[in-house]
C-alpha positions in Angstrom: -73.4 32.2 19.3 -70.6 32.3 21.4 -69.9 35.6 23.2 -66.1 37.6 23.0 -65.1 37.0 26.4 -65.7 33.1 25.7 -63.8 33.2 22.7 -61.1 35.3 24.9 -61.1 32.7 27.5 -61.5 29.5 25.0 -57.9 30.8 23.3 -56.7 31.1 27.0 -57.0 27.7 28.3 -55.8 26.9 24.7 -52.7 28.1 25.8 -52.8 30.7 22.4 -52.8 34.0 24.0 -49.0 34.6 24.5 -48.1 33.1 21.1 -50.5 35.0 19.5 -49.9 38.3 21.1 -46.1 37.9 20.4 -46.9 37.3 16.4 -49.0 40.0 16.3 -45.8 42.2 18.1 -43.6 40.8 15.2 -46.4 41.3 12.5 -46.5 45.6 13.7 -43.0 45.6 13.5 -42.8 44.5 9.9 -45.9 44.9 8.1 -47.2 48.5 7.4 -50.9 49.3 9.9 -53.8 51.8 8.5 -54.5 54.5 10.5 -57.9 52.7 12.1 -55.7 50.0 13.5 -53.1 52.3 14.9 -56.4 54.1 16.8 -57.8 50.8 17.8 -54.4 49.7 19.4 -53.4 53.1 20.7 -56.7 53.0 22.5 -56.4 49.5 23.9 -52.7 50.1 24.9 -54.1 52.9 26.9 -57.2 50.7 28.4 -54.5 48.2 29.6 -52.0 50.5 31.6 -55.2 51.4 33.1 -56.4 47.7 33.9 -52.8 47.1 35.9 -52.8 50.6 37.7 -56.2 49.4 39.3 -55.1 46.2 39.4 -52.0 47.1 41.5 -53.8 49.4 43.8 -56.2 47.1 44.7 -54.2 43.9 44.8 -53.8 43.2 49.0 -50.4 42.0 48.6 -47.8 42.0 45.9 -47.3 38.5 45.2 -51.3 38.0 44.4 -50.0 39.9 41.2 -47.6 37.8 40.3 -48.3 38.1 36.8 -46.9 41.6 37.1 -43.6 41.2 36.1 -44.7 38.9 32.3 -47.6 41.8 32.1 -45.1 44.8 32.0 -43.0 43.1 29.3 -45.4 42.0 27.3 -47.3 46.0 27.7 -43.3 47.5 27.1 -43.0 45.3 23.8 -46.9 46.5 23.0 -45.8 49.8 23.2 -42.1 50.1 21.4 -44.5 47.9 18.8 -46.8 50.9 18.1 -43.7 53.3 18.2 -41.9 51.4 15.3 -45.5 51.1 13.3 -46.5 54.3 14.1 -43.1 55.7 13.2 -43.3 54.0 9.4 -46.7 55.6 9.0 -45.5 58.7 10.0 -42.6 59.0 7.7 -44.5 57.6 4.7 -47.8 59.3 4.9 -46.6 62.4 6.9 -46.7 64.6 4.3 -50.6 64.0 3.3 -51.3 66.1 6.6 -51.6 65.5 10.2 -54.8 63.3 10.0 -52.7 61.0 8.1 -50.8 58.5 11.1 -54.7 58.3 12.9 -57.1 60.4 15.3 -55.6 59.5 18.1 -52.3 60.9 17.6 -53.7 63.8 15.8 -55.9 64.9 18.4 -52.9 64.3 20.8 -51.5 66.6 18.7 -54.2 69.3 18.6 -55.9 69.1 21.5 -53.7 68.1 24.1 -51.1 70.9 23.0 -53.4 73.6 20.9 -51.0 73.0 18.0 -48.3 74.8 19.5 -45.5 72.6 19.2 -43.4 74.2 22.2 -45.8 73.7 24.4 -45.7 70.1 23.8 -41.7 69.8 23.7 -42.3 71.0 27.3 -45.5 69.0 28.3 -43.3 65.6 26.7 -40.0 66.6 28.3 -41.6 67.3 31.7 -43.1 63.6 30.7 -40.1 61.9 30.3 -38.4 63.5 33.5 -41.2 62.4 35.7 -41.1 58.5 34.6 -37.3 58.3 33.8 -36.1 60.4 36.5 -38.7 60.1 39.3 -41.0 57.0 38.9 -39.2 54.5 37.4 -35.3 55.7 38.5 -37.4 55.1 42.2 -38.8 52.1 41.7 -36.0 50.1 40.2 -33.8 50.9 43.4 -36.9 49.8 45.5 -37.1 46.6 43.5 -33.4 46.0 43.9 -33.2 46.1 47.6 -36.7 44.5 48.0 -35.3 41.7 45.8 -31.9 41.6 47.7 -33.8 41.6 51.2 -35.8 38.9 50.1 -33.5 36.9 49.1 -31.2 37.2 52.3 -34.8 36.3 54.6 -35.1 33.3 53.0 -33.1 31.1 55.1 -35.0 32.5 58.1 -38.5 32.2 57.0 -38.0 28.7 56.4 -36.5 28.0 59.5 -39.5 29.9 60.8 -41.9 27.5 59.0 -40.0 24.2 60.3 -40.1 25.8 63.9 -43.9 26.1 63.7 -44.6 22.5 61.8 -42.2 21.0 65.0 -44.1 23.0 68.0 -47.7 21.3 66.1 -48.5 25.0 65.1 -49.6 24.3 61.3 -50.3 21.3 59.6 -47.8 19.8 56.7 -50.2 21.2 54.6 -49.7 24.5 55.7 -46.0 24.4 55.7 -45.9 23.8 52.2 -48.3 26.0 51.2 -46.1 28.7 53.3 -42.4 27.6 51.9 -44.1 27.6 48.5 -45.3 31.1 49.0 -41.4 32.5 50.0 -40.5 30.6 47.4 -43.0 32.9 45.5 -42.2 35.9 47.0 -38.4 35.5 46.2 -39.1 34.6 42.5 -41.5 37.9 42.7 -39.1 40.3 43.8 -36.0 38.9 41.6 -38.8 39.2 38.4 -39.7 42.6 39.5 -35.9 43.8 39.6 -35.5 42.8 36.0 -38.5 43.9 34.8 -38.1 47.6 36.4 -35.5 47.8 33.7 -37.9 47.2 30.7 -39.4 50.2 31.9 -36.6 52.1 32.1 -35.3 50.9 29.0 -38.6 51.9 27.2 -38.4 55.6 28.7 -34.9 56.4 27.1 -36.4 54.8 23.7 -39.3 57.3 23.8 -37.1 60.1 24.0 -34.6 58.8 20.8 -38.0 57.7 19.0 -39.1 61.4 19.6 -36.1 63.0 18.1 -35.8 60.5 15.2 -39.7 60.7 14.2 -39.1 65.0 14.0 -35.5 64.8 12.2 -36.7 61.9 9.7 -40.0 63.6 9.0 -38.5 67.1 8.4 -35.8 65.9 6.2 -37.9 63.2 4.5 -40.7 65.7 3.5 -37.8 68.2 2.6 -36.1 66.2 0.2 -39.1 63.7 -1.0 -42.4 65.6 -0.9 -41.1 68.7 -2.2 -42.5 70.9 1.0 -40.9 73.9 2.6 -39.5 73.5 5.9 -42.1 75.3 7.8 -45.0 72.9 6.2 -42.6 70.0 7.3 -42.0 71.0 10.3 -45.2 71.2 11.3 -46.7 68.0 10.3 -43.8 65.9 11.4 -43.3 67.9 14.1 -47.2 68.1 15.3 -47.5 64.1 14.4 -43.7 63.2 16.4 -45.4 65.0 19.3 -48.5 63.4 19.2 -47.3 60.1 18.7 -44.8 60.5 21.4 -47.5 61.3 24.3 -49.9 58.7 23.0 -46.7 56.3 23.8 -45.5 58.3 27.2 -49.2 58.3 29.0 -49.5 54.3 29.0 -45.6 54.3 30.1 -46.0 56.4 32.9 -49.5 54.7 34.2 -47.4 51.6 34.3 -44.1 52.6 35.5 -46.5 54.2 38.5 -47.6 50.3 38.7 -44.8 49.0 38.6 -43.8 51.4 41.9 -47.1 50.8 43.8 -46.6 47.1 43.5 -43.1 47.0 44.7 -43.9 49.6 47.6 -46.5 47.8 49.1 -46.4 45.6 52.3 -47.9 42.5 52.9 -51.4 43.2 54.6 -54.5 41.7 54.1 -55.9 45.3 52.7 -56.1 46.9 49.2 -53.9 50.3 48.5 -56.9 52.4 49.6 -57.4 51.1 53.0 -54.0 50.6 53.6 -53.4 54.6 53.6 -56.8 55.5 54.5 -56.5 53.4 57.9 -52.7 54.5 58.7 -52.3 57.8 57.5 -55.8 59.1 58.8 -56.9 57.1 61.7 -55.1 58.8 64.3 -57.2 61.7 65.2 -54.2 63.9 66.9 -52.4 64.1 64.0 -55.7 65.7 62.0 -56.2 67.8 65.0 -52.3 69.1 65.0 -52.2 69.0 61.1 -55.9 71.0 61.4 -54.3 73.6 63.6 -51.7 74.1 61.3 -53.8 74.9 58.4 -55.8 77.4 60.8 -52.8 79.3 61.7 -51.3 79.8 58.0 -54.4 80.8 56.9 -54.7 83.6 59.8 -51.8 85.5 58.2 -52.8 88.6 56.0 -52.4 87.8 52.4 -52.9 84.2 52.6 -56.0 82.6 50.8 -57.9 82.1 53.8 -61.3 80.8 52.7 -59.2 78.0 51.0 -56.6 77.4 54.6 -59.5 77.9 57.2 -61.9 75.6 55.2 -59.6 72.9 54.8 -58.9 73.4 58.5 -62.3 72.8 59.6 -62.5 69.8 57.6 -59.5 68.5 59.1 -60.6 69.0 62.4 -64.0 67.6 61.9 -62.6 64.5 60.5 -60.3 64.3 63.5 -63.7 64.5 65.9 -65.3 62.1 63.8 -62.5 59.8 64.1 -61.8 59.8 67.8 -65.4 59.4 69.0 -65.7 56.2 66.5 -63.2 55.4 68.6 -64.8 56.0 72.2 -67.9 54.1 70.7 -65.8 50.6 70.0 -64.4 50.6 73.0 -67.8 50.7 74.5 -69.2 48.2 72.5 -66.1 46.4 73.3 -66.9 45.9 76.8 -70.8 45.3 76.6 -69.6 42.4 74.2 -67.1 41.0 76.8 -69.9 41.3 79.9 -72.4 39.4 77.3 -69.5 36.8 76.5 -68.8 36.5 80.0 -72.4 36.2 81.7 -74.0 37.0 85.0 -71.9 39.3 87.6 -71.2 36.5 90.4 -73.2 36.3 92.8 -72.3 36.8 96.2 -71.2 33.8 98.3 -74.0 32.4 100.3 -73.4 31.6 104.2 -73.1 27.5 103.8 -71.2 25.0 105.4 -68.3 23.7 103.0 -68.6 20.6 101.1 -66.3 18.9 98.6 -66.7 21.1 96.1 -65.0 23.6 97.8 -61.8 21.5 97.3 -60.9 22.0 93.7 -59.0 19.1 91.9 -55.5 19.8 90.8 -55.3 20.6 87.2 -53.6 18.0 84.8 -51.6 20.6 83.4 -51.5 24.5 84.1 -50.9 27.2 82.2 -50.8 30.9 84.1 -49.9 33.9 82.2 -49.2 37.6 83.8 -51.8 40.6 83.1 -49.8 41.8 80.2 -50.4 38.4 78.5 -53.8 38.1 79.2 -54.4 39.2 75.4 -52.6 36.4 74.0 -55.2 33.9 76.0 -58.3 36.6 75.1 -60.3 35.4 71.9 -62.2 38.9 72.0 -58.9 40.5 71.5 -57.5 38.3 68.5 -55.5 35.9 71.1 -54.1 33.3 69.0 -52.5 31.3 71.9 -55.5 29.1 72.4 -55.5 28.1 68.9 -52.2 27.1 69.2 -52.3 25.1 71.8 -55.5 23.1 70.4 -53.0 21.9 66.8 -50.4 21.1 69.7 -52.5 19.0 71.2 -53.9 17.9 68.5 -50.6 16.7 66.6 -49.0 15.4 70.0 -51.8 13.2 70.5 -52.0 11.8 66.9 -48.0 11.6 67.8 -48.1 10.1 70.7 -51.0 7.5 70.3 -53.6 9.1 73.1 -55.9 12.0 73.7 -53.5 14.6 75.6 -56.4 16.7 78.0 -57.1 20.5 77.7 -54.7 22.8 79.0 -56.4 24.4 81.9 -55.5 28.9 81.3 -56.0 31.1 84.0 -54.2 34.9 84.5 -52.0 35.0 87.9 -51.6 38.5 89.5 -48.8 36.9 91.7 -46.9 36.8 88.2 -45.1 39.4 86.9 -46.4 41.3 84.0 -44.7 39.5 81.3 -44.0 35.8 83.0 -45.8 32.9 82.5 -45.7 29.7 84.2 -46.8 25.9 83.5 -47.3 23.4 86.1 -48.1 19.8 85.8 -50.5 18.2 88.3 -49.9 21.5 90.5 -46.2 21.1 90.0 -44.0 24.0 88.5 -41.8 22.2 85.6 -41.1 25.7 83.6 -41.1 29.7 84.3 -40.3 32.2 81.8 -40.8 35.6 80.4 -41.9 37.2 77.2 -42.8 40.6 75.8 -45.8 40.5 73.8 -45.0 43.9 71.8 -41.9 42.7 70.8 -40.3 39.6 68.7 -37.8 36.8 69.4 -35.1 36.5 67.3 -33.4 33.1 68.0 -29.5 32.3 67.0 -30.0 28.8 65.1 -26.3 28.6 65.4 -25.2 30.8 62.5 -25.9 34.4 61.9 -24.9 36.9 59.3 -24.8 40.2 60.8 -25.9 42.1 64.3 -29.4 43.1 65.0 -30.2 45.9 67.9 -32.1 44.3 70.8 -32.6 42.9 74.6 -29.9 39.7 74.6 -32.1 36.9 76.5 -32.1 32.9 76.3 -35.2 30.9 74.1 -37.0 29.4 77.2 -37.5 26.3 74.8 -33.8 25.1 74.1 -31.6 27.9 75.9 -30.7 29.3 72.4 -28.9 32.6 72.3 -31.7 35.2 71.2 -32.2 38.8 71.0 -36.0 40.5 72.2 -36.4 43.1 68.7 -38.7 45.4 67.4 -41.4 43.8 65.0 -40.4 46.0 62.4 -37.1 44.7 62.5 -38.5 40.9 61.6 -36.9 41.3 58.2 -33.6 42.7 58.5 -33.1 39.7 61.7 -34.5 37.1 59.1 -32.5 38.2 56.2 -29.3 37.8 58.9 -30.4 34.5 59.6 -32.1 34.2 62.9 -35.4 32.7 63.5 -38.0 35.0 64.1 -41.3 33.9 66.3 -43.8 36.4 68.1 -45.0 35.8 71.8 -47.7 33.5 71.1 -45.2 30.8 69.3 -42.6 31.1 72.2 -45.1 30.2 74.7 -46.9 27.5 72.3 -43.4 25.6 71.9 -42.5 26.0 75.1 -45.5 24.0 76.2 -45.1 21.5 73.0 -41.3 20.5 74.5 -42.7 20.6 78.0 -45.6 17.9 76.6 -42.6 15.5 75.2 -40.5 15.9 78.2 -43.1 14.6 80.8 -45.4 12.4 77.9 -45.5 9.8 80.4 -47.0 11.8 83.3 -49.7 13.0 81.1 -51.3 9.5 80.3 -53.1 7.8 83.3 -56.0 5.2 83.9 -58.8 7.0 82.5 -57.0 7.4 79.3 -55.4 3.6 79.3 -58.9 2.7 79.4 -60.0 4.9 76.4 -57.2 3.1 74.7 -58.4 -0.5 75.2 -62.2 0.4 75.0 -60.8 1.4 71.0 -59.0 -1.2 70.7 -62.0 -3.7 71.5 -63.6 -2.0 68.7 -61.1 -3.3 66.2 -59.9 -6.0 67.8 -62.5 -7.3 70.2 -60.8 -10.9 70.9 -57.4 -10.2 71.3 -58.9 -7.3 74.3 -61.2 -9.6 75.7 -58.8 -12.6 75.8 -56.1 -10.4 77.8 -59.1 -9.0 80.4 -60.5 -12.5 80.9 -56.8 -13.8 81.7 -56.1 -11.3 83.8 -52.0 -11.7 83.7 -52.3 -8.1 82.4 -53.4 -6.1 85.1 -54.4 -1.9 84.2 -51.9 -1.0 86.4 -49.0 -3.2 84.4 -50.3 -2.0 80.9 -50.3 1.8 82.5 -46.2 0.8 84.1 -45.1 -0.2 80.4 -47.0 2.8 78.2 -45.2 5.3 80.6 -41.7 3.7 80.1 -42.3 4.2 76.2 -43.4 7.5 76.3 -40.2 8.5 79.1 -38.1 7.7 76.2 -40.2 9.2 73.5 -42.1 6.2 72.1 -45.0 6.4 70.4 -48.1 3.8 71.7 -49.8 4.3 68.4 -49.5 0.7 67.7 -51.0 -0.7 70.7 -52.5 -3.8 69.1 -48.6 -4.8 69.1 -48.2 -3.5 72.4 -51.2 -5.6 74.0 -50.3 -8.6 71.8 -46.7 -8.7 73.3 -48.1 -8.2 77.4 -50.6 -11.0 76.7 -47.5 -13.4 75.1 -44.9 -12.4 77.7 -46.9 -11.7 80.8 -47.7 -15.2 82.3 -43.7 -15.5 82.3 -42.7 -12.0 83.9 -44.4 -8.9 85.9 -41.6 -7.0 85.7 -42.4 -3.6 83.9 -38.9 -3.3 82.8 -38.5 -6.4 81.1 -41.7 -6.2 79.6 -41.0 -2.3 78.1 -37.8 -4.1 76.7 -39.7 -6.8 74.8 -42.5 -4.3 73.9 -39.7 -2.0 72.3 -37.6 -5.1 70.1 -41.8 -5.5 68.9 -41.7 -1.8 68.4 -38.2 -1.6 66.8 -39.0 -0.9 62.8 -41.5 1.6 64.1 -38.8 3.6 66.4 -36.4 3.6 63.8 -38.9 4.6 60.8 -39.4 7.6 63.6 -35.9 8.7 63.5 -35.0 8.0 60.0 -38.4 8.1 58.1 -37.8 5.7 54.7 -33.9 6.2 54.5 -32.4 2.7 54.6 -29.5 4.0 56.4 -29.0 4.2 60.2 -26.1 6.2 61.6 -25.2 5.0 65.3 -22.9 6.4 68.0 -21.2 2.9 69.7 -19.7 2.3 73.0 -16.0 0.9 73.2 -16.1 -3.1 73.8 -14.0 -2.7 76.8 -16.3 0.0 78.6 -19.2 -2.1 77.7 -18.2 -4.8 79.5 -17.1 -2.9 82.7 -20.8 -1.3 83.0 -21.9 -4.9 82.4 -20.0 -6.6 85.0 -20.8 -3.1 87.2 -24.9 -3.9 86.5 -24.2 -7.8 87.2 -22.3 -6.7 90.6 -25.5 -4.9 91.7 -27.9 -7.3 90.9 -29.4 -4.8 87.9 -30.5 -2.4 90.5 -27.6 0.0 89.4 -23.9 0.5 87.6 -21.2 1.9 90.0 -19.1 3.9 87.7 -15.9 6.2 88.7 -17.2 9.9 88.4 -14.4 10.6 86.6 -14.9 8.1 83.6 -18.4 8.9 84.3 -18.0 12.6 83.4 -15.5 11.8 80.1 -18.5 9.2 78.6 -21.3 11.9 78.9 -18.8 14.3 77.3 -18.1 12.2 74.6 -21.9 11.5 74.3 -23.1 15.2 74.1 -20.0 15.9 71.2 -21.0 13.0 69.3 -25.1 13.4 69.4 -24.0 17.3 68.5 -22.2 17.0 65.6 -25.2 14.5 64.2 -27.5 17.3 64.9 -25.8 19.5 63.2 -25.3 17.1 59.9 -28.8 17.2 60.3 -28.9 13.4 61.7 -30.4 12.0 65.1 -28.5 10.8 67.2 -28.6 7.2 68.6 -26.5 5.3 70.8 -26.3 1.7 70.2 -26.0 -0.4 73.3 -26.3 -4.3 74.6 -29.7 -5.0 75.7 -29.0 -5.8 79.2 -27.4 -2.0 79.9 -29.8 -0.4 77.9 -32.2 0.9 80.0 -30.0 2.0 82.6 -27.8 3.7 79.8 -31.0 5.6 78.6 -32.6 6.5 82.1 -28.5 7.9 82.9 -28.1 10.2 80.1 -31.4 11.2 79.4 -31.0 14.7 81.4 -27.4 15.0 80.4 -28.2 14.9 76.9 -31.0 16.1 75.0 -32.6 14.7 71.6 -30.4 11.4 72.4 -32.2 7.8 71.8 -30.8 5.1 73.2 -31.5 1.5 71.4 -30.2 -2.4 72.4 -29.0 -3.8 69.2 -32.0 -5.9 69.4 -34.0 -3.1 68.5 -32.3 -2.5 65.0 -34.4 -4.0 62.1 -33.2 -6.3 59.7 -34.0 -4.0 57.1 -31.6 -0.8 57.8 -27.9 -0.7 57.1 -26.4 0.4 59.9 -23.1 2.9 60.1 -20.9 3.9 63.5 -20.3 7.3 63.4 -18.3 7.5 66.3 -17.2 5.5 69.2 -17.5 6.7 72.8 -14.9 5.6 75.7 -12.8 4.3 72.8 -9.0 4.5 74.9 -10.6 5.7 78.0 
């Protein structure tokens, strides 16, 4: 036989529960209830405001309730339900006696109060003040601002979310899961501002219920039941009160809900902890809080058995508290010594040998003492983390295994900076404040923020150094917001696309073809037993790629291409050009994904020919250009790949294919996030459309 809480569950994945709750609301409001029903539904109103007070106080965050909102209509419509039955029995049955609308309200009536009615005008009223005042008045306004706030961060937190998918931080996975939660937390918030009115609502109808219950009882058992208006007044009066606190207790358990959900912050802690672990885990306030206490209750006249004792607790709490304290930091350091092993021995007297020479790291990263806790596992570091989903989505980017980042602390640093170097070679410095946030200028901001104006080491972006707790209010005026950590973990991503080509070398051309033979064993083994393709060629043309961003995922093609054109030409650059018109749907899907569209930045006809007849002049070695018309092209380059990028676009420059690689290998530092293609490289496939013409009148 099946059990209540499977029949309960079987008429929820039915999807019966709401329908069936709402027709029992409709059926209380117009069919008449006996007195054991009105108990029965009192009690379980009662049970339920207490279900969502514990619910709220130990839900971690307030989203994971997100329920709440439905749940507090759905308890309101309960309750004004049971007032309007409640009410009918009242008036009709009143006059039998004060057992007649139930127990429940009757001993609500007795017991709570003694019978004395005054006494429970007071007790209700003082009710009533507290939830429609205090409580709910409270948390409607918190609701409001929460769900205005909210709102306004939205723009920034998904910003934030795109910043960390680009730098390889979290997976696409994770970056919906994340900009499904804000979406989440914004639908929370707005739900919880309209359903902080419900309550409200429901407080002012307790209060007109009240009043109508006592005048409609006294007049109807007046006029109808033929009692004196003593006798009246105290049934009617006894059962209005009764029926009023029964109503007012499950109000004000869930109007205190309703406030503990919409104060909370995010944190992976319930209500409890939250307040235990901030409010008491600092052991000089007890100790000045402890003090206090002692001296009020020193004065004559004061209860001092009650001050002094509460003193000593204070104060033994706070001893308590600080030498937990002194013990974790001592188990702190045993557990770095065991992490870290032996103490080094000392150096022997022995003649030097090559392993005193140590190799030069591939790539370098060197942080200041103050950083040293972003690097530190044992102290929650979350930099090396990072780095490994960097590497880890570069490589799969890219199309080879990008090598560890070798992380070592640098007392010739300052505090704060850190420093990368590639093959012992400096290529970025900068410096960031691991207490404080980032607050990057996307372009567009709403408002001001207080903090230390500084440049994003990544892109040179206007950005302010703020206080964490100011995340919000610089979100919800739409900067980008990004801890220590993410700075330094971007950096190094645009550092790793910006020199792609010096991190790829024999050893991992090697690993590449040794693959390769494993899926295509005769195509590998026919290009080594040629030989027209040396290592050192195949190495040349995978670093021009990755120079200009790419990808030697599809190396099959790559190899398939040396081994065809080879035997004809040795030249790297010739090859790279046919390898890239094989590569061409590939490079475009990159910067366009499946739109069929491809918007491109042209050169004018008549400067095309002069850099071709310049290029021809030199024998290909170089173009002689006049700096002047030089500096106007680059100019009208950087406008035109900036206005795609802000239409959201990339920018490409379409170019002949004999001036294209000079063209790309000129304005690659002079303009960032600019691909250059020969208009053998477009696909047949994509409709092409100039969106603007450079040295056009020139």
């Amino acid at each position: 036989m099946a059990t209540l809480g499977e029949r309960l569950g079987g008429v929820g994945r039915l999807g019966l529960g709401a329908p069936l709750m709402l027709l029992a609301l409709l059926a209380m409001l117009v069919l008449p209830l006996p007195p054991l029903a009105l108990d029965l539904l009192f009690t379980f109103n009662i049970a339920l405001s207490l279900i969502v007070v514990m619910v709220a106080v130990y839900t971690p965050r307030p989203v994971d309730f997100a329920s709440f909102p439905t749940i507090l209509l759905l308890a309101t419509l309960l309750r004004l339900a049971l007032n309007v039955a409640s009410t009918r029995v009242i008036l009709l049955k009143g006059g039998e006696g004060t057992e007649a609308a139930g127990q429940v309200i009757e001993a609500f009536g007795q017991f709570v109060l003694g019978g004395n009615f005054a006494i429970g005008i007071v007790v209700f009223a003082i009710l009533i003040i507290i939830n429609f005042v205090v409580v709910t008045k409270g948390a409607g306004r918190v609701s409001e601002v929460s769900a205005r706030f909210t709102l306004d961060a939205m723009p920034g937190k998904q910003m934030a979310i795109d910043a960390d998918l680009n730098a390889g931080l979290i997976s696409q996975e994770v970056a919906r899961q994340r900009r499904a939660d804000v979406a989440q937390e914004a639908d929370f918030y707005g739900s919880m501002d309209g359903a902080s009115k419900f309550v409200r609502g429901d407080a002012v109808a307790g209060i007109l219920i009240l009043f109508i219950n006592i005048l409609g009882g006294i007049i109807i058992g007046t006029t109808q039941h033929g009692m004196t208006f003593n006798d009246a007044a105290n049934n009617y009066l006894l059962l209005s009160i009764g029926d009023g606190l029964v109503a007012q207790l499950p109000a004000l358990l869930l109007s205190s809900a309703a406030a503990i959900v919409v104060t909370r912050a995010n944190t992976a802690q319930d209500m409890g902890q939250q307040v235990f672990s901030q409010l008491f885990s600092n052991p000089r306030v007890l100790y000045i809080a402890a003090g206090v206490i002692a001296i009020l209750g020193a004065i004559p006249g004061m209860p001092n058995l009650v001050f002094l004792g509460l003193a000593s607790m204070l104060a033994g709490g706070a001893y308590l508290q600080s030498r937990k304290a002194s013990e974790l930091v001592v188990v702190g350091d045993e557990e770095q010594l065991a992490s870290g092993g032996e103490l080094p021995a000392p150096m022997e007297d022995r003649d030097l040998s090559w392993e005193d020479v140590p190799p030069v790291d591939l790539i370098a990263l060197e942080v200041g003492y103050r950083l040293i806790p972003l690097v530190d596992r044992s102290q929650d570091g979350q930099l090396m983390g990072r780095i490994k989903g960097i590497r880890r989505k570069l490589s799969q980017e890219f199309g080879f295994l990008i090598q560890p980042v070798h992380i070592r602390d640098n007392l010739d640093l300052t505090p704060n900076q850190y420093r990368i170097s590639l093959l012992g070679v400096i290529v970025a410095e900068a410096e960031v404040f691991p207490d404080r946030e980032l607050a990057i200028n996307p372009g567009k901001v709403f408002g001001s923020v207080a903090g230390t104006p500084t440049k994003d080491p990544t892109f040179h972006l206007d950005a302010l150094w703020i206080d964490p707790l100011d995340r919000e209010a610089a979100q919800g005026a739409g900067y980008t917001v990004v801890d220590a950590a993410t700075v330094i973990a971007t950096h190094l991503s645009q550092i790793f696309r910006d020199h792609a080509q010096r991190l790829i070398g024999y050893e991992e051309v090697q690993h590449l073809l040794d693959q390769l033979a494993r899926q295509s064993p005769k195509l590998v083994e026919s290009l080594l037993a040629a030989k027209t393709v040396p290592l050192g060629l195949l190495l040349k043309v995978l670093q021009n790629l990755l120079a200009e961003q790419v990808s030697i995922r599809d190396l099959r093609t790559i190899v398939e291409i040396l081994a065809e054109r080879a035997p004809k030409s040795q030249d790297s650059a010739v090859l790279t050009a046919a390898v890239r018109t094989a590569l061409a749907r590939s490079i475009v899907q990159d910067l366009v994904g499946a739109d069929d569209e491809l918007p491109l930045i042209a050169l004018d006809p008549g400067l095309e020919q002069i850099l071709h007849k310049s290029l021809q002049s030199s024998q290909g070695e170089s173009i002689g250009i006049e700096p002047g018309l030089a500096e106007r092209v680059q100019r009208s380059v950087t406008e035109a790949a900036a206005q795609q990028e802000a239409e959201g676009a990339p920018a490409v420059l379409v170019v002949a294919p004999e001036i294209r690689a000079w063209i790309a290998s000129w304005l690659r530092g002079a303009v960032r996030n600019l691909t250059v293609l020969a208009f053998t490289e477009i696909p047949d496939n994509r409709r092409i459309r100039v969106v603007a013409t450079v040295g056009k009148g020139g």
